[in-house]
N, C-alpha and C positions, 0 to 999 in steps of 0.2 A: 130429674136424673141425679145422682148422687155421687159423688167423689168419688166412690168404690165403679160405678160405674165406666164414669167418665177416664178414671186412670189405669184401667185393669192392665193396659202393655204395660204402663211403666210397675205396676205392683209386680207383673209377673219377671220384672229382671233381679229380683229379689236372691240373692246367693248365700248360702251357708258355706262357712269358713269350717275349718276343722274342729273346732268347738264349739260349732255350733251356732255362733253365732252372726245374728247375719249382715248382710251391706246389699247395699243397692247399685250394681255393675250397669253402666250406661252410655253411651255416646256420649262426647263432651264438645259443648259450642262455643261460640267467643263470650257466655255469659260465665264459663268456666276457666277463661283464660288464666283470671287473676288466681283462682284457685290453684290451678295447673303450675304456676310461678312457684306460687305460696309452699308447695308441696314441694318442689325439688330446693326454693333458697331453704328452706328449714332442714333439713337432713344436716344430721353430722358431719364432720368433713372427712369423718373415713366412707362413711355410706357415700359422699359426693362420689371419692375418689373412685370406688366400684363401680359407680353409675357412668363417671365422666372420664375415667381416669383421670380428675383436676379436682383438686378442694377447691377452686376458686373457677368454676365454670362461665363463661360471659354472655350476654345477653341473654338469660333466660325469658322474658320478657317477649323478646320476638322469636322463639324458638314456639312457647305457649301460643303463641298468637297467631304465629302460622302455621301449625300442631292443629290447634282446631277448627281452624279456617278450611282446611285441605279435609276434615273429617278423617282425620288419621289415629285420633285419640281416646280410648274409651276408660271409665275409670271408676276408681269403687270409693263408694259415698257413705259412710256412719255417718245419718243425720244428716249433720248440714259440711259437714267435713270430709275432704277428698283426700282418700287413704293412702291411695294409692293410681297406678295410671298405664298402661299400657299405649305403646306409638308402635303401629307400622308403618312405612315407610317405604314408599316405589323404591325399587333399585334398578336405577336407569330405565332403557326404553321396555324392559322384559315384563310383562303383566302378570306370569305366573314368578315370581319373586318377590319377597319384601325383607327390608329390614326389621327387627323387632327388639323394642329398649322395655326393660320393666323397670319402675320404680315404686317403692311402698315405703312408706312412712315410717320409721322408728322404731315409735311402740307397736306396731302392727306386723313386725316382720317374724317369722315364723309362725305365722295364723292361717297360711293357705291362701293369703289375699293374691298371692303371685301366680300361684297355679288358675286359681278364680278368673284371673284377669285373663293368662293366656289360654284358657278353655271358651274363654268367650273372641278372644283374637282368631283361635282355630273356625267357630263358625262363622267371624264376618270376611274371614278368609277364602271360607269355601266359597260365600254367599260373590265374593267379589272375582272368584276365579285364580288366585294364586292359592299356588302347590309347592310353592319351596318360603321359608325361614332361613334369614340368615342372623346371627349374631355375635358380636365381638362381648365376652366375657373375660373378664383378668383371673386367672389361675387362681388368686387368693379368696376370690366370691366362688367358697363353696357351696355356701346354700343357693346361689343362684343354677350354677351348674348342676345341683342335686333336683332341684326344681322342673331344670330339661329334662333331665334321667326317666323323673318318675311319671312323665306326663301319658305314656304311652306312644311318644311316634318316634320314628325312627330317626336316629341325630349321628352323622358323622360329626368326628373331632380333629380340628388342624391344628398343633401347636406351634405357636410363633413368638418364642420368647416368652413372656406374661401374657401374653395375652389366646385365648384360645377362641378358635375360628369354628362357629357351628353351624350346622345345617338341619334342620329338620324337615323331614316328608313330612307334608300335611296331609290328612284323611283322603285317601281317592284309590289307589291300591287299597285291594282285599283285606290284607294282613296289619296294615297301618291302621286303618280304619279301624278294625274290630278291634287292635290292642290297644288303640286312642281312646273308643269307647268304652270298653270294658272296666280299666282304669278311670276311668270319668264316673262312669257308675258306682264304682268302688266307693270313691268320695263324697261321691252324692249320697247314699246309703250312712256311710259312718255320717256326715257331716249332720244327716239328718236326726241320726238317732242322738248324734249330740245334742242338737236341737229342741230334740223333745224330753230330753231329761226331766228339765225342770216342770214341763207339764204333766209328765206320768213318773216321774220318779223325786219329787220335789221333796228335798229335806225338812222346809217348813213352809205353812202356809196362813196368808193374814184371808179371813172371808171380810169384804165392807158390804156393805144394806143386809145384813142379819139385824132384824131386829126384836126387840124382846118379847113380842107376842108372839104367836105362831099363825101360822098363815103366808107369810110371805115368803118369797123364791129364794132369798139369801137366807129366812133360819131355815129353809126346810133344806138347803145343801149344808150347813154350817151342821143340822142335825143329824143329815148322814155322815158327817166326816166322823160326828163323837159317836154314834151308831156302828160305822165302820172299825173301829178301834186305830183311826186313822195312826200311822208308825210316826212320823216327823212332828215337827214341833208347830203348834195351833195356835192362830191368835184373831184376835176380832178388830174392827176398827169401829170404833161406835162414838158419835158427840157425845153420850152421856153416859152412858153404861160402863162401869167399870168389868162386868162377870157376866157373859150371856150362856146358857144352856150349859155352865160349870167352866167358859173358857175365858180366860182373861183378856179385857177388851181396854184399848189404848182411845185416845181421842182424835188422833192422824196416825197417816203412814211413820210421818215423821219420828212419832213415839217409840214406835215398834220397836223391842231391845237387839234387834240385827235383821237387814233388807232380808225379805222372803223370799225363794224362791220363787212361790207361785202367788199372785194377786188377783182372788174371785171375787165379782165386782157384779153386783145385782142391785144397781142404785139409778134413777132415773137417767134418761140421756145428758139432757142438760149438764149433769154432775162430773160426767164420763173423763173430758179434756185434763181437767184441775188433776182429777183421783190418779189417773193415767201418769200424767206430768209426773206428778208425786211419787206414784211407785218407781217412776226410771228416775229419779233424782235420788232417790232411797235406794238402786242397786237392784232391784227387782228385772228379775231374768225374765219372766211372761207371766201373761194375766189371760183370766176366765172371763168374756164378758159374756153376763148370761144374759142381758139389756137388750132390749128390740127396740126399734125405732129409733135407732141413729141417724138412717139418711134426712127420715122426716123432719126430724130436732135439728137438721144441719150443721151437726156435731161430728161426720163421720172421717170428715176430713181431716180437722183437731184431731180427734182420737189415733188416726194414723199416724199424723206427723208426730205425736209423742210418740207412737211405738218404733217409731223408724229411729227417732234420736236418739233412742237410747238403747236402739240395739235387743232390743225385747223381741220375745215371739208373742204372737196373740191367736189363743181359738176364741171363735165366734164373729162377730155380735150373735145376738139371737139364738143361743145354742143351749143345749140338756146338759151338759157338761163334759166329766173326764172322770173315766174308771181303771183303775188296775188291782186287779186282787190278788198279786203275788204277797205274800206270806209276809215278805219283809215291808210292806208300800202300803197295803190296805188303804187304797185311794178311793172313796168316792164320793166325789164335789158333781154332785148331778142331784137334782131333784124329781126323780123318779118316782113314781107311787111305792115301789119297796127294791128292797137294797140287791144289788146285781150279784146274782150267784158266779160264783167261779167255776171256770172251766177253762176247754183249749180254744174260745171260736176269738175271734179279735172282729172288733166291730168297728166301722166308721162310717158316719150318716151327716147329710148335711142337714134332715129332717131329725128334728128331739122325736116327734110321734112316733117316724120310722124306727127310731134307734129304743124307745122303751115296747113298742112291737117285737121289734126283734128279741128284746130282752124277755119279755114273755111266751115268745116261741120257745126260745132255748129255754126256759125255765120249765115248760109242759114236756119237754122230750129228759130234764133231768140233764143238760147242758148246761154250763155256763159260758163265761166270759174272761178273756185274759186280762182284754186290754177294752176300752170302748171308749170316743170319742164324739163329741156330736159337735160338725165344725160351723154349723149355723151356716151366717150369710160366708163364710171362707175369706176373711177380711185376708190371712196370714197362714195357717198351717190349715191343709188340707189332707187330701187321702192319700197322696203321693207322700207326704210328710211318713203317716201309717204304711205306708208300704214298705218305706224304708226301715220303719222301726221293726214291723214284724220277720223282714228278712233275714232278722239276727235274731229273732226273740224264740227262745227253743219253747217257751210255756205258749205260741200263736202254733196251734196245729192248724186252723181254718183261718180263711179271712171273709169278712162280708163288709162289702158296700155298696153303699146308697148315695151315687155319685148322682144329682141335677147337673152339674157344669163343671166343664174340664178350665182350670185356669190354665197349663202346660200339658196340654195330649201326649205330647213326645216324650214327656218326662216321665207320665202314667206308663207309658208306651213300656220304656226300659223297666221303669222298679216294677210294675208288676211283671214283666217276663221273669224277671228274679227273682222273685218271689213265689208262682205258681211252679219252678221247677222244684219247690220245697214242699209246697203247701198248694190243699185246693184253693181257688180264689174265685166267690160269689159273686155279683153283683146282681142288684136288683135295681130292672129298669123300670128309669123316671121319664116322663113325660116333658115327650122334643117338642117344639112348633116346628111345623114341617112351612110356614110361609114363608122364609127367604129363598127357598129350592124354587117357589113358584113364579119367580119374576127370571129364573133362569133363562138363557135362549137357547143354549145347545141341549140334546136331550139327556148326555150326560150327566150336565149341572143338574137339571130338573131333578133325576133321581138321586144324586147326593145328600138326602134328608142328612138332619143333624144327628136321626133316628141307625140312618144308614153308618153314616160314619162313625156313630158311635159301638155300633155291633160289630163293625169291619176292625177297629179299635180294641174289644176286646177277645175278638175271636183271633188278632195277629199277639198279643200279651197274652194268650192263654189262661184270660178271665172266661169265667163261666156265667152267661146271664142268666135267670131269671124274673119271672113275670108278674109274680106276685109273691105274698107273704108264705102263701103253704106251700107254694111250690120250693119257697127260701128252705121252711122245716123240711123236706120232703126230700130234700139233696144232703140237706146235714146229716138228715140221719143215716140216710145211705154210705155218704164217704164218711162216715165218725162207726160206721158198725160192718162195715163191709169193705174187702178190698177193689181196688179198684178193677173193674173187665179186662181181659184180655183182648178183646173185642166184641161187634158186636149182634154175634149168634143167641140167640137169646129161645131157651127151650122153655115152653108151658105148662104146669103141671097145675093138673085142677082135678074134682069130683063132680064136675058138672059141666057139661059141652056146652050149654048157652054161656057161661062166664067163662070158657076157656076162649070163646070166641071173641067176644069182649077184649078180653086181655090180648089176644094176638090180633085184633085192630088197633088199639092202643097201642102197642107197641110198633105196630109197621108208620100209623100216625106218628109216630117220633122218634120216627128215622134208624129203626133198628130192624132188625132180622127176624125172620122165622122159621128156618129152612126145615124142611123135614131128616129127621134122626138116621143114621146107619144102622144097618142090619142087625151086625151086635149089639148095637143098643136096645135096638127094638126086642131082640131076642131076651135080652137078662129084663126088660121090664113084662115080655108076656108071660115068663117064668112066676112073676110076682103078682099077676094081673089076673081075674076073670075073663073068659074070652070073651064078653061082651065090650070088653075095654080097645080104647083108641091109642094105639101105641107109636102111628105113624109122626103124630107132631102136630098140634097142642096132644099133651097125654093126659086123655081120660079116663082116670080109675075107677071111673062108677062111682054113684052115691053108696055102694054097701061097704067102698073098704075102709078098713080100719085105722089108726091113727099110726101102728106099728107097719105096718104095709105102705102106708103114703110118704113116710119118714124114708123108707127102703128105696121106695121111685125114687126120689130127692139122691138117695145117696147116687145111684146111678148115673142119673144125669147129670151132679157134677161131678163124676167121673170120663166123660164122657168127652170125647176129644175135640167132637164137633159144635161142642158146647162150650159159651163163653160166661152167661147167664141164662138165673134161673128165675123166673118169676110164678110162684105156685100160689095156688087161688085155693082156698078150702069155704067150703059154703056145709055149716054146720046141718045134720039132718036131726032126725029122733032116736039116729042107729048111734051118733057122737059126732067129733069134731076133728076132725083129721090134722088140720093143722094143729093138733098138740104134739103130733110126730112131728115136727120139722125140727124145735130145737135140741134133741138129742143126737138127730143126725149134723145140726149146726156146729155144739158146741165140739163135735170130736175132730182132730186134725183130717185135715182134707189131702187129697196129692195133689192136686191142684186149685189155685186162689181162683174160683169162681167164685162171683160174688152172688147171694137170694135174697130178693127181695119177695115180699109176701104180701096178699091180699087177703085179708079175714072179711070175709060179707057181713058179721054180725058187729063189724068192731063199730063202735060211739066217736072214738077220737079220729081227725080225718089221718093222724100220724101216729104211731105206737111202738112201741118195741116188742121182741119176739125172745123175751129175758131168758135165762135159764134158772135154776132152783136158785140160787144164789145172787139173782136180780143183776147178774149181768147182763147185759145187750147183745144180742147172738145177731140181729138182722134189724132191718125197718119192716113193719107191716103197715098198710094201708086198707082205708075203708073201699077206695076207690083203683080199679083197675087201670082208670088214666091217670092217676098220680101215681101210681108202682111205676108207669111205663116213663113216665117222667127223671123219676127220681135214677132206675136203670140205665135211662139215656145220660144221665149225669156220671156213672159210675164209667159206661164205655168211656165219654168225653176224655173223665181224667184219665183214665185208662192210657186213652188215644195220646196225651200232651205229655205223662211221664215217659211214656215210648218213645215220643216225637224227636226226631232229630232238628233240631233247630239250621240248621241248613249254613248256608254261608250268602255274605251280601252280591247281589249278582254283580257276575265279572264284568271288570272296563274293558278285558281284554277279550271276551266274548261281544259284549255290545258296547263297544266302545262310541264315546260323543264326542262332536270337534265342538269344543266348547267356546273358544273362540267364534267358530261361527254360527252356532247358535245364538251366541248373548249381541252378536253384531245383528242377526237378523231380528231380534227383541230391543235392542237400543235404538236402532234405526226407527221402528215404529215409534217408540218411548218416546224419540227425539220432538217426531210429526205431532205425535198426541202424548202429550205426559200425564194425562190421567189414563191414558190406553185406549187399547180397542177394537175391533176385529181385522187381522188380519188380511192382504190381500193375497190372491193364490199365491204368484211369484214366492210372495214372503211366505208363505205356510209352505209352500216345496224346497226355502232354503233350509228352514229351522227343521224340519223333518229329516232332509238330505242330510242332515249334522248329526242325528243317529242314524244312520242309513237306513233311513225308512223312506223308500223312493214314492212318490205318487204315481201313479198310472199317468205315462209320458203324455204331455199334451200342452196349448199354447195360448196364451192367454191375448186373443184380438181386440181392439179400440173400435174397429169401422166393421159395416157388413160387409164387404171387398173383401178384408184383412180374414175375418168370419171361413167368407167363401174357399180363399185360395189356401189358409190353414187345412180347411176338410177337406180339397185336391191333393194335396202334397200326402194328407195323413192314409188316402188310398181305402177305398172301401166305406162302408158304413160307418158313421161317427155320433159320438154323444156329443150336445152341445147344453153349456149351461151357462147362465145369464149369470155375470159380474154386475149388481146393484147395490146401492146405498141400502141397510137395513133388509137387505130381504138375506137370510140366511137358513130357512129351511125351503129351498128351491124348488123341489118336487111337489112342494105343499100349494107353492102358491103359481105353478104353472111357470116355474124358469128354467125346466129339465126337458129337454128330445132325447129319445133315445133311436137309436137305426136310424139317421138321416144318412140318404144316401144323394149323391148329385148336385151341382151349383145350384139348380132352382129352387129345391127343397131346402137346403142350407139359407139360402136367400130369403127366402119365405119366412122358417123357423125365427134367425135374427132378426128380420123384419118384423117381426111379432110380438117378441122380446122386448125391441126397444119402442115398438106403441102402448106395450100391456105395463110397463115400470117406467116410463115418463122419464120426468127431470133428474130420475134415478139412476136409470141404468147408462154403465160405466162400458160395458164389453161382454164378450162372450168367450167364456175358454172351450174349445175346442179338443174333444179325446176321441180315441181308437175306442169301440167298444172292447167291453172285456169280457172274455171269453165267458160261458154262464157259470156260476160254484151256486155256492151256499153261504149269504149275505151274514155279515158279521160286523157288529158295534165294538168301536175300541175307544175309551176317551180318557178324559182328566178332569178332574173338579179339584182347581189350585184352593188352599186353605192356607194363610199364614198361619192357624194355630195348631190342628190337626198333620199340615203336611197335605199335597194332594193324594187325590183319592183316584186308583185307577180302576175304570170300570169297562168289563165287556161282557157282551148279550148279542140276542138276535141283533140283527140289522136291518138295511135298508127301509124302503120306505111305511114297511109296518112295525119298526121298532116301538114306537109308541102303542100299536095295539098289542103287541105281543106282551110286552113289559117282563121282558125276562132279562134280568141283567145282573153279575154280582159283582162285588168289587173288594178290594184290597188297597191301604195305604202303602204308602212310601215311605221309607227303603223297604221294599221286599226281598227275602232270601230267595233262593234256590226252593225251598220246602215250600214258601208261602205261593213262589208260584205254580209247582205241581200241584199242590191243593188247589188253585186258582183252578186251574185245567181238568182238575178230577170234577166239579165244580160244575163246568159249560156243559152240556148237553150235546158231547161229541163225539157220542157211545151209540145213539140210536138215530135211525130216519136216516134220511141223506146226508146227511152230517157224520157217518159213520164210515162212508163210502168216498168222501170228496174233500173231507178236510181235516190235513195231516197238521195234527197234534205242535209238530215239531217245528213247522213252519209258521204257525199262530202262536206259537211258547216267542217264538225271535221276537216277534215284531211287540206282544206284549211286554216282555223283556227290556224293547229298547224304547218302548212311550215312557215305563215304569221310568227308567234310567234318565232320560229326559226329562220327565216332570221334575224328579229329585234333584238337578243339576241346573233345572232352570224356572226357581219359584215362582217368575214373572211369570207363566203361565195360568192363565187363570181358569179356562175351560179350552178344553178340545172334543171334537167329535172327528177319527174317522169313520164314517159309514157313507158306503159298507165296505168292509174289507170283504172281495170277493175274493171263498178260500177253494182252491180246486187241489188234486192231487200232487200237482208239481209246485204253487204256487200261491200266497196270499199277496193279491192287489188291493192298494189301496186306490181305489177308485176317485172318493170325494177326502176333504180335508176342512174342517173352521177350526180356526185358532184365535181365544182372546187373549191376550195378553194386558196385564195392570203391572203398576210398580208397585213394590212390596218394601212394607213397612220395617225398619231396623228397627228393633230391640234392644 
């Protein structure tokens, strides 16, 4: 296993400062006490006097010392130096209150370290349960005050003399939250594209392992940079070379006549540590490592620790490089088989092959590329990095990536929501291992694939997946030559019924429409039409008509109200070729933005354009009927997300959680088992009750007696089910009765119970039958990186045969959860008839709000939620609960 392996939490607390530049925000322990000292005796004595109101403060020493002992301290690290530090602090016995002291370092003050510090206070805030900040600030610490201002939450101000009395709401109201976040995002975005300056917009650049033959990975990027008419200033690092490929070459970094921006570095692993060292001692802002085999050379650890010392950014190990081919940049440090043309698509790949694919897609469609990145093994900047930079970049009209592994989901989560409100945004899916879902116990977790979550991930950011490469060409062309649908009605227009048919299976396969046409429509195409022609819906105009006639259909139907898209088929005869009608009706302004895509049967290429005389792009045409239908479903999509109202985060005040007693009924187990572990009922009906999500009333017995006299008192028929060590799908393995009626039967059942599960079984909980509905899965699958994941489907005891389940991460809006619901299958069958919409939106609603509120979750299943017209029960409940790891 490998350093990048073994440290990926602590890589990912990685922070960008306003400049870009970054630090590493962390918990601090008594191995950071002395540093903690270190940091506050060193400050100026007017920086004391803000901090302390004292130049001369006393015992720092045990302030540190007890600071980190209590876990109250977290703090931001360049290298081996602690910059700065943030303390909260209980305030008295109240657990939603803390004090909050910032301090930063000297030369680090106006860099964002303090915002840095309390954006990471804000989540271990939520993560612990307090909702109010308190702080004493002295009137003359403007920049600290301006620091509160900008943060996003809400801050009363008490003035008392010099000194002023603050209060911040932390994130939990609707409106605090999103202006918390939104502002956080801000920063993360600018901080980012700071960040990458110097790798896609780097004033000058040294390449080292260019060497003076050709063949190798360093001259053959050193060749495109002089190839590219690279704009900045170029330099070589070579032992012996003075002049490589006409560029002046030094013997070390050292030499270089001023630190480079950017340092490409194609030199064995071994080499890596020293060359690295060197560039950050020489001022160098980030480096290219195009080098593979660092973990193997066990080098990769070295290599980081100098990136982190010196505050550099790093793409790669293992990577293709870095392209931008704006006008003024002409960047390209990639060794590519030929030089990336320019265009609007912005690329980011962690695969080099994926990322020179992509570049030859776009190069056979006559695309290029803004920006393109290939970030290898993701030691340091990854796609979230790009996200940020293209949400500002007016030359990225597209985005694509080729994301293998998310280092921060939640991060991806936000910048690409920002981003796809500007721009389409692609992604092409990599290949999940779906075996840690299989050691799952609830059925929940089992379907949680990495696969799942990651499609739940980009279907809530309004990424667009894709499934392969032509499918990748097959949607560019569409949203780069077409606008996007209105929705998704999609009318047929062909010269041949067997491929009109074609085409409208393909199309209903991917999830789009085929309704049949209105009167008036039908009437102005039979006007145009022979009467042997199909005008109901797919329209078929016969093989005889002409290319001026099929052009006229087209104009109709997008004319046509009922019409959202047009997907027309022409299949060339010996009479002509009818689609040579489509782009004159294309190129003339429309009344309305329907988008056509086209299928030519004779075409070679599986993607093409539908040019007009002047080699413009009027449309996409396709060889294939299921790639049109494909590429059309991409166009509704964005359609769908620039429409989309982004919703708002669901109310506390609609589903409101007592969180106090939620986190007592998760600490209490924590307490028994501190590595966790399945909940007992009592406990899964407190933590429930805490969103007021009730269980189906009932009583959990120790003895057969206790069994009996529960199901007297409970009156009438009852369910009984077996409390066991390890047994938690009960109906599986024979620990469920259902209709026992009477002391003997009751007798019998637990008496069976506790012979068939041995040394195992604990009790029996005793319930009322619940009246019959229509059985419904509601669960959780906690994820410290993703966020958990809520998921609901059929229910009870054929949930696993049915396997219909979808799901949605957390936090979910208002939007995400009507799409949730549009979603379930509660439109047909009995489920149409027995189970109210609105009563399964709550109890979804309040799992969601609990998962988010109490990470120690790790799985939930209710099933089944039995849903009837007046009412959804929840019947059964398991709950795991783990402790969850700080960051």
């Amino acid at each position: 296993m490998s350093v990048r392996d073994r440290s990926t939490h602590a890589l990912d607390q990685r922070v960008l400062l306003a400049d870009g530049s970054p630090v590493d925000v962390r918990p601090l322990d008594a191995a950071d006490a002395a540093a903690l000292t270190r940091l506050h005796r060193d400050l100026p004595a007017h920086d004391r006097w803000l901090r302390f109101a004292t130049v001369a403060p006393q015992g720092l020493e045990d302030y540190a010392a007890g600071a980190v002992s209590a876990q109250q301290v977290w703090g931001a690290y360049v290298g081996a130096e602690l910059v700065g530090a943030v303390h909260l602090a209980p305030v008295g016995d109240d657990p939603e209150e803390a004090e909050v002291g910032v301090t930063v370092s000297h030369r680090m003050q106006a860099h964002g370290v303090g915002t840095a510090l309390l954006e990471r206070a804000a989540r271990e805030s939520a993560r612990r349960g307090v909702r109010r900040w308190t702080a004493e600030v002295l009137t003359e610490n403007a920049p600290m005050l301006r620091v509160f201002a900008d943060l996003g939450l809400p801050v009363s101000r008490h003035l008392d003399g010099p000194v002023v009395h603050l209060t911040a709401t932390l994130p939990d109201a609707d409106d605090a939250g999103e202006a918390f976040a939104t502002a956080a995002l801000a920063r993360t975005a600018h901080a980012a594209r700071a960040g990458l300056a110097p790798v896609l917009r780097p004033r000058s650049i040294a390449v080292i392992g260019a060497s003076r033959r050709l063949g190798s990975v360093g001259r053959a990027v050193l060749d495109a940079l002089v190839a590219g008419h690279y704009a900045g200033a170029l330099h070589v690092v070579h032992p012996h070379a003075s002049v490589i490929a006409g560029v002046p070459a030094v013997s070390s970094v050292d030499l270089l006549p001023a630190a480079p921006d950017l340092v490409v570095l194609a030199t064995p692993p071994d080499t890596l540590p020293e060359l690295v060292e060197a560039s950050g001692r020489r001022g160098t802002r980030a480096v290219l490592v195009l080098t593979s085999g660092l973990a193997a050379a066990g080098v990769d650890g070295a290599v980081l620790d100098a990136v982190r010392r010196h505050g550099m950014r790093m793409v790669g190990p293992n990577c293709l490089g870095a392209v931008n081919t704006e006008a003024d940049v002409r960047l390209d440090a990639t060794f590519a088989p030929s030089r990336a043309p320019r265009g609007p698509v912005g690329v980011v790949a962690q695969s080099g092959g994926v990322a020179i694919a992509v570049l030859e897609a776009l190069r056979g469609l006559g695309l290029g590329v803004s920006t393109l990145v290939s970030v290898g093994d993701r030691y340091d900047v990854s796609s979230n990095d790009l996200l940020a930079w293209w949400s500002e970049d007016t030359a990225t009209e597209f985005a694509v990536l080729h994301v293998e592994s998310f280092g921060n989901p939640r991060a991806f989560s936000r910048l690409a929501r920002r981003l796809s409100a500007r721009v389409p945004v692609l992604a092409v899916r990599a290949a999940n291992s779906e075996v840690g879902a299989r050691a799952a116990a609830s059925h929940t977790a089992a379907s949680a694939t990495p696969a799942v979550r990651r499609d739940a991930l980009y279907r809530q950011a309004g990424v667009q997946p894709v499934d392969d490469l032509g499918e990748l060409a097959g949607a560019l062309a569409a949203l780069a030559w077409s606008p996007p649908a209105p929705g998704d009605r999609v009318a047929v227009l062909g010269n041949a019924g067997g491929t009109n048919v074609l085409a409208a299976d393909a199309l209903v396969a991917a999830g789009l429409r085929v309704p049949p046409l209105t009167r008036s429509t039908r009437e102005r195409l039979d006007a145009l039409l022979p009467a042997t022609a199909a005008t109901a819906g797919p329209v078929d105009t016969t093989a005889a008509v002409d290319a001026e006639t099929f052009g006229a259909c087209l104009a109709v139907l997008r004319d046509a109200e009922e019409v959202d898209a047009v997907l027309a088929v022409s299949c060339p005869t010996a009479l002509g070729d009818p689609g040579t009608g489509l782009v004159r009706v294309l190129a003339r302004p429309a009344r309305r933005a329907v988008p056509v895509v086209a299928v030519a049967l004779d075409q070679r290429p599986r993607t093409a354009a539908v040019s007009d005389p002047a080699g413009l792009p009027r449309a996409a045409s396709f060889a294939d009927p299921a790639d049109a239908a494909q590429a059309l479903a991409h166009l509704v999509r964005r359609g769908a997300d620039v429409a989309r109202d982004p919703g708002r985060p669901l109310s506390a005040e609609d589903h409101p959680v007592d969180l106090a007693a939620a986190r007592a009924a998760v600490t209490a187990a924590l307490d028994r088992s501190p590595e966790g572990g399945w909940l007992d009922p009592d406990a899964c009906a407190a933590l429930l009750g805490a969103a007021g999500l009730d269980l189906l009333a009932g009583r959990t017995t120790r003895t057969v007696e206790e069994a009996v006299t529960a199901a007297r008192d409970t009156g009438g028929p009852v369910a009984l089910k077996v409390v066991a060590d390890g047994v938690l799908h009960k109906s599986e393995q024979g620990g469920v009765a259902l209709g026992v009626r009477g002391d003997a039967a009751v007798r019998e059942t637990v008496e069976g119970f506790a012979a068939r599960f041995g040394e195992a079984w604990r009790g029996t909980v005793v319930q009322p039958m619940a009246p019959p509905g229509v059985e419904m899965l509601v669960g959780v699958a906690g994820d410290p990186d993703f966020g958990a994941l809520v998921t609901a489907g059929v229910g009870g005891t054929g949930t696993d045969v049915a396997d219909r389940r979808w799901h949605r991460l957390v936090p979910m809006t208002t939007v995400d959860l009507d799409e949730f619901l549009d979603e379930l299958p509660l439109d047909r069958g009995i489920a149409a008839r027995l189970v109210d919409r609105d009563l399964l939106a709550v109890v979804i609603a309040r799992v969601a709000r609990l998962a988010e509120l109490v990470p120690q979750i790790a799985e939930m299943d209710l099933n089944p939620v039995v849903c009837t017209p007046d009412a959804c029960r929840l019947v059964d409940a398991r709950v795991r609960v783990g402790p969850v790891l700080t960051r």
